[in-house]
N, C-alpha and C positions, 0 to 999 in steps of 0.2 A: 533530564526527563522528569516528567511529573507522574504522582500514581499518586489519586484520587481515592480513597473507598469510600464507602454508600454502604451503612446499614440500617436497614429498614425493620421494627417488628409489626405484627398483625396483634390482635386480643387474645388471640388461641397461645400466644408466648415464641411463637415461631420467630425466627430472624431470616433475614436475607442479605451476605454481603458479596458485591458485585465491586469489579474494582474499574477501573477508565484510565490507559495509557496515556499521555498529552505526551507530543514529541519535545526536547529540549530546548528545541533553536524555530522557534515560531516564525524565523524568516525564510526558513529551508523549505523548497518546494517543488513539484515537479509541474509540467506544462505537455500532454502526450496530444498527439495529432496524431488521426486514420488516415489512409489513404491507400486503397485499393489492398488491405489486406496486412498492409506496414502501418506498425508502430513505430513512430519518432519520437521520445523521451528526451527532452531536455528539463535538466538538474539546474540548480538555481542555489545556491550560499548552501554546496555541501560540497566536504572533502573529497581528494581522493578513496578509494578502496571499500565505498561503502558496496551496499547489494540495492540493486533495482530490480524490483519483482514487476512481473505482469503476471494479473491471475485474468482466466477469459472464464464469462459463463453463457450456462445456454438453460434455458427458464427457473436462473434460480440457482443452478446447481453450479459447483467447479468442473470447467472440463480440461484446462490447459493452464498450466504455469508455465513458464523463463521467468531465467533470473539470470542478468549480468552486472560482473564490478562495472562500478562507475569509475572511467578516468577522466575527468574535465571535457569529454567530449558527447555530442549525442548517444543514446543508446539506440540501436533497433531491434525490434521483435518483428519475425514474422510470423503469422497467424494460421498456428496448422489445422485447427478443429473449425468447427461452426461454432457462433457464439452470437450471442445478442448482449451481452455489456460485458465491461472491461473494469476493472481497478487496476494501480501502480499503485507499489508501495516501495519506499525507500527502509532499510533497515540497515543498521552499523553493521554487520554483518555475520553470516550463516549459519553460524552458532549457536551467537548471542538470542536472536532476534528480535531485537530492539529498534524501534521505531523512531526513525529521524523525522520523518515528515507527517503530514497526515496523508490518509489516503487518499489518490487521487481518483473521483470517477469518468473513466474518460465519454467525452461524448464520440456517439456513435453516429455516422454522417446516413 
């Protein structure tokens, strides 16, 4: 994993430091597809045991997380709230949470 910081000052002597996760393995990825309400999550150059997260939003706001371990096989969500867009996110796991992948934004059909 990479961790980036950024510090910025202004004239007034202020500073600003913001820091930027990069996932470790820039091959690792996820590929999610809608349909009728289902989340199909396939994983791509990542181990067993990590967490796959879906977060759903609805103008903006979080209204619905899932999260299941990933075994080499698809993951599904299904979609209990209203939502107008989706991210997945891959993290080593539930603890840690530490990011394998970047985030995915899934599109919305």
């Amino acid at each position: 994993m990479l961790l980036e910081m950024y510090i910025s000052y202004s004239p007034r002597c202020t500073s600003r430091a913001y820091a930027v996760w990069s996932p470790n393995n820039s091959s690792a990825y996820t590929k999610t597809t809608l349909k009728d309400g289902i989340f199909n999550v396939k994983a791509f150059n990542l181990n067993e045991n990590c967490i796959i997260i879906l977060a759903l939003y609805k103008d903006g706001l979080l209204v619905e997380t899932q999260q299941m371990e990933y075994d080499k096989t698809d993951v599904i969500f299904y979609a209990d709230k209203e939502f107008d867009s989706a991210k997945v996110m891959v993290w080593k796991d539930s603890q840690s949470q530490i990011p394998l992948t970047d985030t995915e934004d899934v599109v919305i059909p």
